[in-house]
N, C-alpha and C positions, 0 to 999 in steps of 0.2 A: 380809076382814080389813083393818081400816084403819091399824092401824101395828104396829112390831115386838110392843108388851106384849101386842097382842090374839094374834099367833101364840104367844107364852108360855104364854097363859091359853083356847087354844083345847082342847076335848077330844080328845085323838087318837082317839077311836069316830066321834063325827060332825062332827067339825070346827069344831063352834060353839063361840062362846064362854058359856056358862053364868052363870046369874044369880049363883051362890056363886062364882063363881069370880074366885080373887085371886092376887097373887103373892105365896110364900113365901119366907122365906132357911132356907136349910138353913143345918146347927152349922158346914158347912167353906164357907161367905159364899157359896155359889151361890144364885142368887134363880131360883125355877123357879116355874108356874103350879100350883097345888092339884089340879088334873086330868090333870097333863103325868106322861109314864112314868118323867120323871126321881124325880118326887117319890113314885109308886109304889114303885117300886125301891127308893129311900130306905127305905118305910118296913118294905117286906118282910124289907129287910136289919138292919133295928133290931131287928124281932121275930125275926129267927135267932139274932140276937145274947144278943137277954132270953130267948128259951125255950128254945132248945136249947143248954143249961148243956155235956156235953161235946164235944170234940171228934168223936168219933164220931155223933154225933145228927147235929151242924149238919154234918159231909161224908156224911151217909144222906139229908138233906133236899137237898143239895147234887146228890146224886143221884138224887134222884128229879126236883126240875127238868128234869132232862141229861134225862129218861126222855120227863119230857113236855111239854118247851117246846125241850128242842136244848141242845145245849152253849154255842152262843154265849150265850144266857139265863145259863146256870150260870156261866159266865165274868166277866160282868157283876155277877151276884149277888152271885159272892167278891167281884171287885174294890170292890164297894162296901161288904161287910161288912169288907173290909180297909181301906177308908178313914178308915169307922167308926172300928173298932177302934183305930186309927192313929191318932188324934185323942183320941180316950179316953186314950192312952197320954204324950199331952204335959201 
């Protein structure tokens, strides 16, 4: 890696930096790589947000995370779909 943007826009699977690969701004000004887990996250968190309409769904999906990635995962999840939402709200 030859400067900071390339470890932005590196894959965190194998390290490379990837030919699609570019820098994004998320809606809350963070500029993250198209392949990085920030911008994952992002988007996992957007689609809890659009498909699981009640509260009940999105803390059952909340939970099954917990189940199968660890609670810190699920902690991360909320915090970002509270970011979201948190933003939505201004």
């Amino acid at each position: 890696m030859d400067s900071p943007q390339d470890e932005q826009l590196a894959c965190p699977q194998c390290g490379q930096v990837h030919q699609g690969a570019r820098l994004v701004a998320l809606p809350d000004g963070r500029q993250v790589g198209n392949y990085s887990e920030a911008f994952r996250l992002y988007h996992e968190a957007a689609w809890v947000l659009r498909k699981k309409r009640t509260k009940r769904t999105r803390l059952e999906y909340l939970g099954a995370v917990a189940e199968k990635r660890g609670v810190e995962a699920r902690i991360a999840l909320r915090e970002e779909m509270m970011r979201i939402w948190q933003s939505r709200q201004k």
